[in-house]
C-alpha positions as CSV (number, residue, x, y, z in Angstrom):
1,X,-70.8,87.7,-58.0
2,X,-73.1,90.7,-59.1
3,X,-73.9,91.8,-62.3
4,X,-71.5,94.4,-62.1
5,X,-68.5,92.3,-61.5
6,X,-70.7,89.5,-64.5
7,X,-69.9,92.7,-66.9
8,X,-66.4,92.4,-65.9
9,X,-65.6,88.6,-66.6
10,X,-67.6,89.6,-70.4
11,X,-65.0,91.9,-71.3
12,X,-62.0,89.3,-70.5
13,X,-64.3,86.7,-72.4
14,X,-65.7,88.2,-75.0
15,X,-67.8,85.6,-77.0
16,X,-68.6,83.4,-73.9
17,X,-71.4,83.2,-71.5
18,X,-71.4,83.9,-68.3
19,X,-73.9,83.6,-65.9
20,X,-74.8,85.3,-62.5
21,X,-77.2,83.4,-59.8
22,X,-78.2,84.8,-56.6
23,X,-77.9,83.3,-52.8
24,X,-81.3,81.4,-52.5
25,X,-82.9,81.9,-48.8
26,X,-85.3,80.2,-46.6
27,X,-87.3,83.1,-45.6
28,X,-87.5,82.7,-41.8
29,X,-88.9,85.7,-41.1
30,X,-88.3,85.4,-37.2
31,X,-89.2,89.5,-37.0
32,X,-90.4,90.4,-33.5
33,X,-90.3,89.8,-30.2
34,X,-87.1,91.6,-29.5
35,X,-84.8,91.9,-26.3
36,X,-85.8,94.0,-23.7
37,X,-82.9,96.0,-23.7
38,X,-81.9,97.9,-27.4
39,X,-79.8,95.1,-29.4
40,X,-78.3,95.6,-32.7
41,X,-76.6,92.6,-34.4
42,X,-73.6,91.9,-36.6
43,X,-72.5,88.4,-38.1
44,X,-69.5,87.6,-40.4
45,X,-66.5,85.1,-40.7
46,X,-63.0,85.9,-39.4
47,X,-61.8,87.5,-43.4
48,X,-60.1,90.5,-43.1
49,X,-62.8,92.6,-44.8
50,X,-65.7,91.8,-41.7
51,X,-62.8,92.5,-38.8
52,X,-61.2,96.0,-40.5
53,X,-65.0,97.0,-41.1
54,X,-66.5,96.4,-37.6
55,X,-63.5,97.9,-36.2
56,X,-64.1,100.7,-38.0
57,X,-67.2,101.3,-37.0
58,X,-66.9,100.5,-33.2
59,X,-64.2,103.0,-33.1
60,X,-66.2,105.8,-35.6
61,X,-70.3,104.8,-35.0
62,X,-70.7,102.7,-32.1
63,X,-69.6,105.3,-29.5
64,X,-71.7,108.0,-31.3
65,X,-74.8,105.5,-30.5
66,X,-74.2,104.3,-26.9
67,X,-74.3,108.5,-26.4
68,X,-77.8,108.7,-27.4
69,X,-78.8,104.6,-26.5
70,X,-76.7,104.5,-23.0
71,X,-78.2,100.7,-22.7
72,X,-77.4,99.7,-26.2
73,X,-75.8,96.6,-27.3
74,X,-73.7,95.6,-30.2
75,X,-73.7,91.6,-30.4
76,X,-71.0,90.0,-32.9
77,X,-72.0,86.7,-34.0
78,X,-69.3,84.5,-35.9
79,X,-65.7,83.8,-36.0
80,X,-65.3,88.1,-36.5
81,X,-65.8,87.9,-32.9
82,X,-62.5,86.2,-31.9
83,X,-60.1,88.1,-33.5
84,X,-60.8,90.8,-30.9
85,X,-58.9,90.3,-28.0
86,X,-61.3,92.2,-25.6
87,X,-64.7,93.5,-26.2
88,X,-64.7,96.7,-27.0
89,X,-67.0,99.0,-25.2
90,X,-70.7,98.3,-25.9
91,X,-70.1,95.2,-27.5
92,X,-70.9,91.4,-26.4
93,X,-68.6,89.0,-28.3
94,X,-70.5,85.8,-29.0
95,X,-68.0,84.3,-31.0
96,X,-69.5,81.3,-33.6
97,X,-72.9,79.8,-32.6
98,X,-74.7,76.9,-33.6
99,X,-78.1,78.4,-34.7
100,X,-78.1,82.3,-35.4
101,X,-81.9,81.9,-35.0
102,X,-82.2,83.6,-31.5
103,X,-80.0,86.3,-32.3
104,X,-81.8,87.8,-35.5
105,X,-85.0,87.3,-33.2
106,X,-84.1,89.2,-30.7
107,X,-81.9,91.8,-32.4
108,X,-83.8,95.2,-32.9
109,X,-81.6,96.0,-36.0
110,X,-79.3,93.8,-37.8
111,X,-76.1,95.9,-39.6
112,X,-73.8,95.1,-42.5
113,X,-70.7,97.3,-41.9
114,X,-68.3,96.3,-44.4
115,X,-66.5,99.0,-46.0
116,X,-64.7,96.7,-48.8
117,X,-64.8,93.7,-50.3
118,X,-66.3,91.9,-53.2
119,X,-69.3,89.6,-54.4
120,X,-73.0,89.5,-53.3
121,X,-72.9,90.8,-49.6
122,X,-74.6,87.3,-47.9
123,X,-75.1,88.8,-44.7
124,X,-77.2,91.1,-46.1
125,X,-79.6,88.4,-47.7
126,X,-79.6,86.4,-44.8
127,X,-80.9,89.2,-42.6
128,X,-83.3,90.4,-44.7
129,X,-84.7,86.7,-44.9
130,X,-85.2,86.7,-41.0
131,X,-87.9,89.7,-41.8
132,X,-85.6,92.0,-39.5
133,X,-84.5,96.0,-40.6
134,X,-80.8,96.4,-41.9
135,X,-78.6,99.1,-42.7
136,X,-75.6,98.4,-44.4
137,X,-73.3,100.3,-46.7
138,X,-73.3,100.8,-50.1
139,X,-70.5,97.9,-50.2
140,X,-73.1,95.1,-47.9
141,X,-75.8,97.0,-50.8
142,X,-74.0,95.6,-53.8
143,X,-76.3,93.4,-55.6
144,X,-79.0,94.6,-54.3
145,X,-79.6,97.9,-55.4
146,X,-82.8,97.8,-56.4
147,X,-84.1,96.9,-53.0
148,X,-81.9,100.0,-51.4
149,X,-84.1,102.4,-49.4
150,X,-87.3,99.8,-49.1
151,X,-86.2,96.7,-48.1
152,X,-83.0,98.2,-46.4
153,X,-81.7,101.4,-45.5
154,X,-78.0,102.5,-47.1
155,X,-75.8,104.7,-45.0
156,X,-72.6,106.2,-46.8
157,X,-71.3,107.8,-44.5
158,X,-70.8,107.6,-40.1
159,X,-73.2,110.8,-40.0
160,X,-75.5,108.3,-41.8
161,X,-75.1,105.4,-39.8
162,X,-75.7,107.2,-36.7
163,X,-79.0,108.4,-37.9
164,X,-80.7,105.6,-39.5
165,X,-79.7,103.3,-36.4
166,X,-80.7,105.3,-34.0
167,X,-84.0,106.3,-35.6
168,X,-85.1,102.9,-35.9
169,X,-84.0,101.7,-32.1
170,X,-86.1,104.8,-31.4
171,X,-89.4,103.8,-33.2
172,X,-90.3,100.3,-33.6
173,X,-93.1,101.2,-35.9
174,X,-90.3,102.2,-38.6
175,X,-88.5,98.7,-37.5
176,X,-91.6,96.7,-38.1
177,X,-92.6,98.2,-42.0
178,X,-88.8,97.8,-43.2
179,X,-88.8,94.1,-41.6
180,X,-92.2,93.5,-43.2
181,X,-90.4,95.2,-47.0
182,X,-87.7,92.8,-46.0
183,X,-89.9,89.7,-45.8
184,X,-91.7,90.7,-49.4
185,X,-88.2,91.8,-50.6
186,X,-87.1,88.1,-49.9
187,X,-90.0,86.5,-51.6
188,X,-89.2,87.9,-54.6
189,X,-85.8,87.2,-54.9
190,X,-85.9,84.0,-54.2
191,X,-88.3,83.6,-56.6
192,X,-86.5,85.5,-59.6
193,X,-82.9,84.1,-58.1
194,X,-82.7,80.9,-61.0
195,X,-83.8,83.1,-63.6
196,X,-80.9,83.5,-65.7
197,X,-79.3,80.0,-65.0
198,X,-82.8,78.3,-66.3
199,X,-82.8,81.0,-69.5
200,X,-79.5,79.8,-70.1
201,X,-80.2,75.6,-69.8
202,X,-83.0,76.3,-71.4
203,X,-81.7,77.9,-74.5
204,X,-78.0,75.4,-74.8
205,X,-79.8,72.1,-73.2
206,X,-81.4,69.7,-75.8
């Protein structure tokens, strides 16, 4: 959970700890090389939240950018994939793979679409481990606020999305310094993510 929703649980608790810990990473940092041919990448299980998002945005954003990236490519990684029927233009439907390695290297810009839901967005950790440049919403953004705008960019709103994807397919210098925020982003977390859990053993544990 995030702080936010820790606040929550307080208030039905009042009196009794609770704790928040993060979603520890190995930093892979894959980064570049890229495809040859403009690639951006979602991944996310079969849950209702992932499919109503992605459809969302291949209906409202993904046309928008095959206008001004005729050769682009959305890939879907993970059981998301299979609960479309066909691919939908622009998309390539991988389905559930057994190492996600290759796609974050070769993906120019890895997206986290979801418009609702709850919880530390993990997507958007794990992407940001693989050193690559993400733009989510503010919902893939919860819990990770204070990384918003340098490790990641936020779009609220399709106009946004457009923009911020398409700049970045369009200049890879932009792609490399937010993959490179990512990667320092990353580090830090990971090494902060335990610090409330050993605060609080620390404290109650003889």
């Amino acid at each position: 959970i995030q702080d936010r929703e820790a606040d929550h649980f307080r208030e039905l608790v009042p009196g009794t700890p609770v704790v928040t810990v993060g979603h520890a990473v190995e930093a892979r940092s894959t980064g570049l090389p890229e495809s040859e041919a403009p690639t951006i990448l979602f991944v996310g299980s079969p849950n209702l939240a992932n499919y109503t998002s992605l459809e969302g945005f291949v209906e409202s954003v993904l046309p928008r950018l095959l206008e001004r990236h005729p050769g682009l490519k959305l890939r879907v990684a993970g059981g998301v994939a299979d609960r479309f029927e066909t691919p939908p233009p622009g998309c390539e439907l991988l389905g559930r793979v057994p190492d996600l390695t290759p796609e974050y290297e070769s993906a120019w810009v890895v997206l986290n679409v979801m418009s609702f839901g709850t919880g530390l967005k993990i997507k958007t950790v794990e992407a940001l481990a693989h050193g690559k440049p993400v733009v989510t919403t503010p919902v893939g953004a919860a819990g990770l606020e204070n990384a918003a705008g340098h490790a990641f960019l936020v779009a609220p709103d399709d106009d946004a999305f457009v923009s911020m994807v398409g700049h970045l397919l369009e200049h890879g210098d932009k792609r490399r310094t937010l993959g490179e925020a990512a990667r320092a982003f990353v580090a830090d977390y990971n090494a902060r993510v335990y610090d409330e859990l050993r605060g609080f053993l620390g404290e109650h544990l003889p």
